[in-house]
FIFIDREN-618267 format. One record per residue (C-alpha): residue number from 1; residue in one letter; x, y, z negated. Coordinates in Angstrom, 3 decimals, m for minus. Each point is the difference from the previous one (the first is absolute). Layout:
BEGIN
PT  nr rest        u        v        w
PT NUM    A        X        Y        Z
...
This chain:
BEGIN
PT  nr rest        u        v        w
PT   1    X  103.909  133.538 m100.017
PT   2    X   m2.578   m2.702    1.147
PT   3    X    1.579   m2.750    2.210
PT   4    X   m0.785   m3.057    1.387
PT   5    X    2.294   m3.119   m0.036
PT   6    X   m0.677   m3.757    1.952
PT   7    X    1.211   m2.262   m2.587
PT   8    X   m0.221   m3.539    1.280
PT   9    X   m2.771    0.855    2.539
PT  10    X   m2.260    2.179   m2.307
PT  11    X   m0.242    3.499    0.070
PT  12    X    0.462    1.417   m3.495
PT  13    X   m0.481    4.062   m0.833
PT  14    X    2.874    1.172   m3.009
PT  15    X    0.680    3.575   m0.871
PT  16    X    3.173   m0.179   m1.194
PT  17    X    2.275    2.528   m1.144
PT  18    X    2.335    1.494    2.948
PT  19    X    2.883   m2.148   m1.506
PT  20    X   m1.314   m2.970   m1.057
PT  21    X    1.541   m2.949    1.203
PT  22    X   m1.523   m2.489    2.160
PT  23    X    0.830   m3.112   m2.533
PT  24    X   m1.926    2.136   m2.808
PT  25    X   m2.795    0.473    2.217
PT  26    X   m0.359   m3.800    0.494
PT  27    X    0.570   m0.755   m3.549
PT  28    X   m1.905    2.819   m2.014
PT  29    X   m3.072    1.159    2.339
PT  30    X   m0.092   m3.464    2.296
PT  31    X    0.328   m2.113   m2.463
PT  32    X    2.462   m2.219    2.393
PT  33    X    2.926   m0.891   m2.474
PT  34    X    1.506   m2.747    1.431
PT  35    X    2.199    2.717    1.242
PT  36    X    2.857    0.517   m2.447
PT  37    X    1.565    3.058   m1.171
PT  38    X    3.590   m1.175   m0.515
PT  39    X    2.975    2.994    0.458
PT  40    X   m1.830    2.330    1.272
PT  41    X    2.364    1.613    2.225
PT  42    X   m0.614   m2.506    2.992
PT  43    X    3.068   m2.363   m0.514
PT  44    X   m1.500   m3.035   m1.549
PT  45    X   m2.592   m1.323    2.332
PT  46    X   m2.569   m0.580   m2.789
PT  47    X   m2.327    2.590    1.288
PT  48    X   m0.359   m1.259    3.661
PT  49    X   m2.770    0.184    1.935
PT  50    X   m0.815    0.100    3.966
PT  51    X   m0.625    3.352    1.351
PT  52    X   m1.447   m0.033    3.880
PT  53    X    1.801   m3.389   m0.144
PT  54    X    3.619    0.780   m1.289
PT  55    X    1.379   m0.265   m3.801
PT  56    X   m0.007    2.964   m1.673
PT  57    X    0.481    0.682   m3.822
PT  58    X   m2.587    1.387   m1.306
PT  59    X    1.429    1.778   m2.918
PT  60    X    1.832    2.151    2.224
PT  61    X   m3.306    0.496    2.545
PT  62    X   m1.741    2.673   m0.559
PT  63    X   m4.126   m0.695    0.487
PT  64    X   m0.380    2.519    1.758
PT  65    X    2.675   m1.221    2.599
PT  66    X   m2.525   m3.093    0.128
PT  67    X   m3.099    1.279    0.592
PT  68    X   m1.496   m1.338    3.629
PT  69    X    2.221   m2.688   m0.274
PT  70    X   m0.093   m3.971   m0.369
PT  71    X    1.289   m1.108   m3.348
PT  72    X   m0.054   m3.024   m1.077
PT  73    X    0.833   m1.273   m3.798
PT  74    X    0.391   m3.755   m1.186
PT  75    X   m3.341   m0.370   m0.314
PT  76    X   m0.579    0.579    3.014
PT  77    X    1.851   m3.114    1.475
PT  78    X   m2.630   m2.238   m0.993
PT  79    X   m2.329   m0.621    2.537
PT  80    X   m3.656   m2.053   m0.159
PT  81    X    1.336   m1.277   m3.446
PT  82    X    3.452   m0.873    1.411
PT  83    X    3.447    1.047   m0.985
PT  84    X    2.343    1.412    2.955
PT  85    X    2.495   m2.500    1.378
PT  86    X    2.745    1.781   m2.186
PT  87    X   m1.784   m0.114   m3.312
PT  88    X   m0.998   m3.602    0.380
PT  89    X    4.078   m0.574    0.688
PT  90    X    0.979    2.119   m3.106
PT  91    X   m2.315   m2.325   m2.272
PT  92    X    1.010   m2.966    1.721
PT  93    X    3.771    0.731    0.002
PT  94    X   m0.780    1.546   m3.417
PT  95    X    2.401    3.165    1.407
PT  96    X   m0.555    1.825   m3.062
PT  97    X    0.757   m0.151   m3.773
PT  98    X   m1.581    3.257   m1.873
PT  99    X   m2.252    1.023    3.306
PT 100    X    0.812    3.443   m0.260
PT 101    X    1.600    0.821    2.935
PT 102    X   m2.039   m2.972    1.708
PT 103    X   m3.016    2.068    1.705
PT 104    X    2.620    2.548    1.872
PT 105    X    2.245   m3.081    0.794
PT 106    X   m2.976   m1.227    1.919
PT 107    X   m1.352    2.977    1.470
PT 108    X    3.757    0.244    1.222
PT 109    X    0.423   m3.202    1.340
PT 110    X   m3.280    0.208    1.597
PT 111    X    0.786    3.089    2.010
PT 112    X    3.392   m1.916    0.996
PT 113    X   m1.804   m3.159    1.669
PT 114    X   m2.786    2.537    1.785
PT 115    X    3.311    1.210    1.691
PT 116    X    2.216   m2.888   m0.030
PT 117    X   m1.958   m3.167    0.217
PT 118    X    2.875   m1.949   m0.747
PT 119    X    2.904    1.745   m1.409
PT 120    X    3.230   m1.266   m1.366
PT 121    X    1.046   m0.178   m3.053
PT 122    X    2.124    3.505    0.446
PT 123    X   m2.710    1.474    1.337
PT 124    X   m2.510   m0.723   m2.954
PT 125    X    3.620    1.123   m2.257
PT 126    X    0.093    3.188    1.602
PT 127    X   m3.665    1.227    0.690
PT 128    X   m0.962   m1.225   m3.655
PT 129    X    3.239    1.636   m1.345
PT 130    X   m2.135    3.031   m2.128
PT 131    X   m1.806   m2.257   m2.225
PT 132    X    1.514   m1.135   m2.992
PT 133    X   m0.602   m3.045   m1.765
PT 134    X    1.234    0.671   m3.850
PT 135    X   m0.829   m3.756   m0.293
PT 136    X    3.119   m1.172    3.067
PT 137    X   m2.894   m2.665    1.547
PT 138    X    1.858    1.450    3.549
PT 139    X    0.196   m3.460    1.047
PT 140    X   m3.402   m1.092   m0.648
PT 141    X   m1.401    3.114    1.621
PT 142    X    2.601   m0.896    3.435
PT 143    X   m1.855   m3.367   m0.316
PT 144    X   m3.570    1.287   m0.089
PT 145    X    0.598    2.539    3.321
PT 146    X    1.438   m3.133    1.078
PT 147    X   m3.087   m2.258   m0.163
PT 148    X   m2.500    2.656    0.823
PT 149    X    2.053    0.878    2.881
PT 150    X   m0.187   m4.079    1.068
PT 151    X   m3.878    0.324   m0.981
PT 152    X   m0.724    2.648    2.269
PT 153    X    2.231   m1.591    2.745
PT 154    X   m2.337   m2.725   m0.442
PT 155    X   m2.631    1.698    1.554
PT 156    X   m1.974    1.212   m3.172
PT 157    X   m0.175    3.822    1.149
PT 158    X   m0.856    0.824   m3.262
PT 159    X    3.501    2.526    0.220
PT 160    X   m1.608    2.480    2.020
PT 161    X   m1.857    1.529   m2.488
């Protein structure tokens, strides 16, 4: 089955099989593998991207659920050679140790702070409470939301996309 999929603003044509997973998709026939498989039942986080918007995990999407839709993957944060707010405060805050769960930490905290421009700290606990950090940097990930929060409180914008 031919389908088409809008993965960060280009339209890309996949025939994948009819239960092929949207994370293999963008790893094995997109090429997009800053996407990581990590459980692959859907509890880790690892696997996050934004679908029409929202955090979904994309080992547990199937493509063909996709097809039509927005998605965007970590690589498509960066903008005009520009990281997203929320990257630039992960590297910053360095809010990771091993990076692996890193990319759907981000995609999750970036779908937080296009709802919630400035959330609490319980608020970033419990929307970000699906992805797992094997590595415990919880409290330098709480600090990154933080400053990207203050950052695009600041008048930057750059949290809309």
């Amino acid at each position: 089955m031919s389908l088409a999929l809008l993965v960060n603003g280009i339209e890309h044509k996949v025939d994948p099989a009819p239960d092929q997973s949207l994370l293999s998709v963008l790893r094995d026939n997109l090429n997009l593998t800053g996407t990581k498989y990590g459980c692959g039942e859907g509890q880790c986080g690892a696997c996050t991207v934004l679908l029409n918007s929202r955090p979904v995990r994309s080992c547990r999407t199937l493509a063909s659920f996709a097809a039509g839709k927005p998605i965007t993957t970590i690589e498509g944060l960066e903008q005009n050679g520009r990281l997203h707010p929320v990257q630039e405060a992960f590297l910053k805050l360095e809010a990771f140790e091993c990076g692996y769960c890193t990319s759907g930490m981000i995609m999750s905290a970036v779908a937080l702070l296009k709802q919630n421009h400035s959330p609490t700290d319980s608020q970033v606990r419990e929307f970000m409470n699906g992805n797992v950090c094997r590595c415990c940097t919880y409290p330098r990930i709480l600090e990154a939301v933080r400053l990207a929060s203050t950052r695009a409180s600041a008048g930057s914008g750059e949290q809309a996309r």
